[in-house]
Every structure is written in C-alpha cells, then in structure tokens.
C-alpha positions in Angstrom: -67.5 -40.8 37.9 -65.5 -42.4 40.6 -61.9 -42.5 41.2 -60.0 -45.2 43.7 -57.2 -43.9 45.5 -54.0 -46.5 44.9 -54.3 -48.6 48.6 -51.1 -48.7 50.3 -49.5 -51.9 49.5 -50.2 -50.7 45.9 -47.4 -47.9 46.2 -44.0 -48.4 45.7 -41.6 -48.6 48.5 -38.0 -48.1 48.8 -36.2 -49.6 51.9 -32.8 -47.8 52.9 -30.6 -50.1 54.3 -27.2 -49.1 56.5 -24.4 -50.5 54.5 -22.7 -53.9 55.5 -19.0 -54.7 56.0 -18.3 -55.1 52.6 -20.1 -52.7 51.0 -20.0 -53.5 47.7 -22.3 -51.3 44.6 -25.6 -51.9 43.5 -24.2 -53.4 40.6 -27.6 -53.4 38.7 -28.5 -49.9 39.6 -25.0 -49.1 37.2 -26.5 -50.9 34.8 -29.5 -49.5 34.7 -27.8 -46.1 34.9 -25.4 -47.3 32.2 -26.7 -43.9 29.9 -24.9 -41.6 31.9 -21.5 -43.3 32.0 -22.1 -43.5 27.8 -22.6 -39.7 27.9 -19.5 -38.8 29.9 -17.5 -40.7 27.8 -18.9 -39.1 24.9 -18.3 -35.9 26.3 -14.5 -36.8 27.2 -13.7 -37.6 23.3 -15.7 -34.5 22.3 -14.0 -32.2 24.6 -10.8 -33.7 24.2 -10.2 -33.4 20.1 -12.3 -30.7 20.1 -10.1 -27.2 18.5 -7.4 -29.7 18.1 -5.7 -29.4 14.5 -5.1 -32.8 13.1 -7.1 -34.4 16.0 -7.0 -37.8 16.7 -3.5 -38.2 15.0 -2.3 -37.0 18.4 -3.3 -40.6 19.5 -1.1 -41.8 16.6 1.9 -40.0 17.1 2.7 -40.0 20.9 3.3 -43.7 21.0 5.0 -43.3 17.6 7.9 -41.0 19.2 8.0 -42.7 22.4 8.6 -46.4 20.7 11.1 -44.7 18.2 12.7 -42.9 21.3 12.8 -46.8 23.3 14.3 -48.2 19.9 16.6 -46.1 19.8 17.9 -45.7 23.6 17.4 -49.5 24.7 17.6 -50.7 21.1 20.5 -48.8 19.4 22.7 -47.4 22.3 22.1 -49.9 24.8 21.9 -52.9 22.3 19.1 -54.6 24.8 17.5 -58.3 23.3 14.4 -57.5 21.7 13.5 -61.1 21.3 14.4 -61.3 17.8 11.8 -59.0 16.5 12.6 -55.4 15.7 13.3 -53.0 18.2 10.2 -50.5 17.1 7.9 -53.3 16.9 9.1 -54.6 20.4 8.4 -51.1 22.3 5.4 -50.4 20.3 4.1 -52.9 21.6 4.5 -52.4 25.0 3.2 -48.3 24.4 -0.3 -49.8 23.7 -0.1 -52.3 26.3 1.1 -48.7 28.9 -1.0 -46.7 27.4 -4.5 -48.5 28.1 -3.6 -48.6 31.7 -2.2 -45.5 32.1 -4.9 -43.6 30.1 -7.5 -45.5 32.4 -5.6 -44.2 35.4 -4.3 -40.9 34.6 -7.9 -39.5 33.6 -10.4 -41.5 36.1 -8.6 -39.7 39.5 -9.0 -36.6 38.5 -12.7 -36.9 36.9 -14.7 -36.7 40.4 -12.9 -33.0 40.8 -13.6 -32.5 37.2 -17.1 -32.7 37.7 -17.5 -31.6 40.8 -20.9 -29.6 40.2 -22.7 -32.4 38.5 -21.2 -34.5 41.8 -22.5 -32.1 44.6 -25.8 -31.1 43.0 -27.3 -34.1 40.6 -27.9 -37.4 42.0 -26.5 -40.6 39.7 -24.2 -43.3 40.4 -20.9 -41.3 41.2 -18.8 -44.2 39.8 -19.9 -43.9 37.1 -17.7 -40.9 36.6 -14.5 -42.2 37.1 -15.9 -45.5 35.3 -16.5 -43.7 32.0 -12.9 -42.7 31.2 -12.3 -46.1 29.9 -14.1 -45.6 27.0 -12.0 -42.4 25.9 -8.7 -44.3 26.4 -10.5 -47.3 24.6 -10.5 -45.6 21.6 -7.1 -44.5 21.5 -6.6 -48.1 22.2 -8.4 -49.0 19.2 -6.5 -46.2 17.1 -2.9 -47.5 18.3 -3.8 -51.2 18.1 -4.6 -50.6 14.2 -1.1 -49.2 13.8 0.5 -52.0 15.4 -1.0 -54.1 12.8 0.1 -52.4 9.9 3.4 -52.6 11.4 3.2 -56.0 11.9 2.6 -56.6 8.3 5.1 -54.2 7.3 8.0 -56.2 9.2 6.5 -59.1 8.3 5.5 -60.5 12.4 3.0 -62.8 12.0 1.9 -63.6 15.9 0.1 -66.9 15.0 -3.1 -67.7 17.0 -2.2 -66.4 20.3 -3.5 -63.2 18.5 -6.9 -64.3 19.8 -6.0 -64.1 23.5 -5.8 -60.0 22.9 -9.1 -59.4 24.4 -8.3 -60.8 27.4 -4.9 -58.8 28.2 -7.0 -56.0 27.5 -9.9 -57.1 29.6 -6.7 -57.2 32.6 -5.6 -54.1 31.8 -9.1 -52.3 32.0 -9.5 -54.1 35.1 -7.0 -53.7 36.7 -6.4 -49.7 35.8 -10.2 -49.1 36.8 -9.4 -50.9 40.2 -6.5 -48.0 40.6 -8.4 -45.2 39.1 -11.6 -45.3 41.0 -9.6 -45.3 44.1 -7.5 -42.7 43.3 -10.9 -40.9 42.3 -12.2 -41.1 45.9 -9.3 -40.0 47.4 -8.2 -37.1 45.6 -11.8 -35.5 46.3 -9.9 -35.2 49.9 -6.0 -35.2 49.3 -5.8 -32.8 46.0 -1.7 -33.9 46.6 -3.0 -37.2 44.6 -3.5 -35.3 41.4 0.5 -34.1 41.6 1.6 -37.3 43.2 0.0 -39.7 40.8 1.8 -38.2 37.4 5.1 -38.7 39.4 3.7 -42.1 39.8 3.2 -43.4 37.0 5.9 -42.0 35.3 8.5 -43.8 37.7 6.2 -47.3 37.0 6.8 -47.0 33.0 10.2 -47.1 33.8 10.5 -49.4 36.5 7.8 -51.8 34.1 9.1 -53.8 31.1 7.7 -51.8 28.6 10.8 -50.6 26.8 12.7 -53.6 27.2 12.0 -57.4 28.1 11.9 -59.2 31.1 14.8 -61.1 29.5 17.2 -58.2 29.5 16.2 -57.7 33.2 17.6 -61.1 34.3 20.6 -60.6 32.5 22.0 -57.2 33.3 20.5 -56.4 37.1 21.4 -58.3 40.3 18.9 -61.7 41.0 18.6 -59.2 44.3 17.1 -56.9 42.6 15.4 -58.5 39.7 12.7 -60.2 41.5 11.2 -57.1 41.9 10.7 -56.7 38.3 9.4 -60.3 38.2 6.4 -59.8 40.9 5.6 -56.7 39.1 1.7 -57.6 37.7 2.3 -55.1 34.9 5.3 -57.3 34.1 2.9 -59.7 33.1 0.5 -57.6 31.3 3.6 -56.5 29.2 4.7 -60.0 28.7 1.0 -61.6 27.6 0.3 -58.8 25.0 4.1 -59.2 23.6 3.5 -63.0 23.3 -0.4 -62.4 21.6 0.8 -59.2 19.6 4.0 -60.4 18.4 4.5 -64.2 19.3 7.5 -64.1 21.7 7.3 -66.8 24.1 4.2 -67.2 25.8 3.9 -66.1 29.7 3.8 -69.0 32.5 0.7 -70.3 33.6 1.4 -68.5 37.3 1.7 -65.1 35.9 -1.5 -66.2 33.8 -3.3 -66.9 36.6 -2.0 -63.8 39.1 -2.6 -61.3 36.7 -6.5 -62.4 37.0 -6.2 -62.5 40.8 -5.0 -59.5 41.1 -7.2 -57.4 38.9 -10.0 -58.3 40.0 -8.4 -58.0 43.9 -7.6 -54.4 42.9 -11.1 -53.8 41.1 -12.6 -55.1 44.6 -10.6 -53.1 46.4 -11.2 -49.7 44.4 -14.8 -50.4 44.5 -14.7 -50.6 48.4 -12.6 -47.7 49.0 -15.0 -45.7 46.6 -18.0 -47.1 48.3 -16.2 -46.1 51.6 -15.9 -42.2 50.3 -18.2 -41.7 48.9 -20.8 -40.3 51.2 -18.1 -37.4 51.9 -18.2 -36.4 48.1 -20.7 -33.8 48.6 -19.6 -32.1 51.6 -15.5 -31.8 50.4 -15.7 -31.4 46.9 
C-alpha cells in the first residue's frame, strides 16, 4: 500500500502582512472567534451574581434609588420641568439610558488587566475581551428596561409608536460606549492611572449629561454661554431619543438624529484603531 505525500500547493498557507495606515481588525476572524467573546460574557454574569443574596435584584434597585434620589432633588427641591410626565418616570428613564453606556464603559477598561494571564499566554482575538462586557450590561439593560415598562403602565405613559425606534438608541449607545471602552482597554494595560481616572470620569459626565433633568431646564436656568455645551454633548442626544421613544416627550431634531450616528461609529473607529495600535504591546506590559 502506497501513500502520497500532500504536494506543496496542496498545503495551506498563511501570509503575514505588515499592517497598513489604518489598521483596521480582521473583522471576520471576530466572527469566527465569536465563541470566546460568548464565554467571557457568560463568565462575567456568573461571576458577578455569584454569592450575591438576592442577586440580580441588585440590577433592579440601584436605578430604583438613584431615579427616586433625581425625583426628589431636581423634581421636589429644585422643582425642574419634567416634561409633563412624572418626575420618577423622567429620571428613570434616563438611568437606563446611563446605565447601558456606562456599564459598557466602566467594565470593558478594566477587562484586558482583568485577564491578563489568558492575554499574555493564550492566543485569541484580544478584543474580544473588552468586546464581551456588553453582554453583561445588556442584561441589566434588559432587567431595567422591564421595569420601566411596568412603570409606564402604572402612571399610565403611553409613548405611542416612537417605542419602536428603542433598538436603535440602544444600538448608539452600545456603539458608542464600545468605541470608549475598547480604548480605554488598550491604554490602561500601560497607564494603570486610567482605571482611577475613568470612575472620576464618568461620574462628573452623569452630571454634566441630561440624565436627571431635561435639556429644557438647561436652557432656561444656565447662561446661552454656557448651555451650548450641554447642547453638543452626544449623550445629550442619547438622553433626549430614548426620553422621546420611552416616554413620548418631543422627538429629537433630525441633526442630533443624524450626529449621534456620526459620531458612534467615529468613536467605534477610533477605539478600534487605538486598540489595533496597542495591541502588540499587550503581552510585554501586562
């Protein structure tokens, strides 16, 4: 019996290319590698209820206090225009609007240190890692975005069909927050000060973003000097879009429409690049 060896051409070949200008991902070899991004984010909801006591009520109750704590302050004391819908309604709201992009953000920097022995030792995509946080803090979206709708049937909102441009505020908000996290992933490997700089961060943009209060009330109590800057805010218009699908306040302008697109998928470009930039480094800082 006779065997053939395989002739040359008959082998496969990989070809390792320097990268370009823009080096942008292999986007097919993430989606071929899609398994491992589904197993980190498994891992993330696992690890994160697990020992907990009442578990995933946790997601449930921190924007519970923090809307009750907005309706008060900005509602109650400060007697801020909540667009004729009430107060707790208004900032709960704007909690699950935060709270996707903030989840996204807060837990994809820190996830390349994280893992930092699966990142120096096993070869995969590495952003993948920083990636896979978005389906933790979709959950918790989901969770939160049930509430809201029992609310909204409790105080009787009824948001008409701009309900059915929700998926696409969310779509933004992923987008945008994965643009920002994947970045901040590939430069906290190096700078560790991102990981105490980037809490500080983000809790100085909640307050500086319409979330507990409306663009509205901006306009009206704080210089035209200094309002614009809450006007070019992109978050702005996150928060206005999911208030006007959520709870039919008026709907957004076209511009802030359209520039809320632009610039999510600017920032996702740009996070990729900086990533793919890094990247090579991982290994030898991590």
């Amino acid at each position: 019996m006779t065997t053939q060896t395989p002739t040359r051409a008959a082998l496969p070949r990989t070809v390792i290319t320097p990268p370009g200008r823009l080096n942008m991902p292999r986007w097919r070899e993430l989606w071929e590698a899609r398994e491992v991004l589904y197993r980190f984010g498994v891992r993330d909801i696992v690890l994160r209820y697990r020992q907990t006591v009442i578990g995933v009520a946790w997601v449930v109750l921190q924007p519970l206090a923090s809307a009750g704590i907005f309706a008060v302050v900005f509602g109650q004391v400060a007697g801020l225009d909540s667009g004729g819908v009430p107060y707790f309604a208004f900032s709960l709201a704007g909690m699950l609007a935060w709270n996707l992009f903030n989840g996204i953000v807060a837990r994809a920097a820190p996830s390349l240190v994280a893992n930092q022995a699966l990142v120096s030792k096993v070869f995969f995509p590495r952003m993948l890692v920083p990636l896979s946080s978005v389906l933790a803090v979709l959950l918790d979206f989901l969770v939160g975005f049930v509430l809201l709708v029992v609310m909204l049937f409790v105080y009787g909102i009824n948001p008409g069909w701009a309900v059915l441009a929700t998926p696409l505020w969310v779509l933004a908000a992923v987008v945008l927050a994965c643009g920002l996290g994947m970045a901040g992933a590939a430069v906290t490997v190096q700078y560790r000060d991102v990981a105490y700089a980037l809490p500080w961060v983000l809790q100085l943009a909640l307050y500086a973003t319409p979330v507990a209060y409306s663009l509205e009330s901006v306009q009206q109590n704080v210089p035209s000097s200094l309002s614009w800057l809450f006007v070019i805010n992109p978050l702005t218009w996150l928060m206005e879009g999911f208030r006007w699908s959520l709870l039919g306040l008026a709907a957004p302008p076209w511009w802030q429409v359209v520039g809320l697109a632009v610039v999510a998928v600017g920032v996702f470009l740009a996070g990729s690049l900086v990533f793919q930039k890094l990247e090579r480094g991982f290994a030898d800082v991590i």
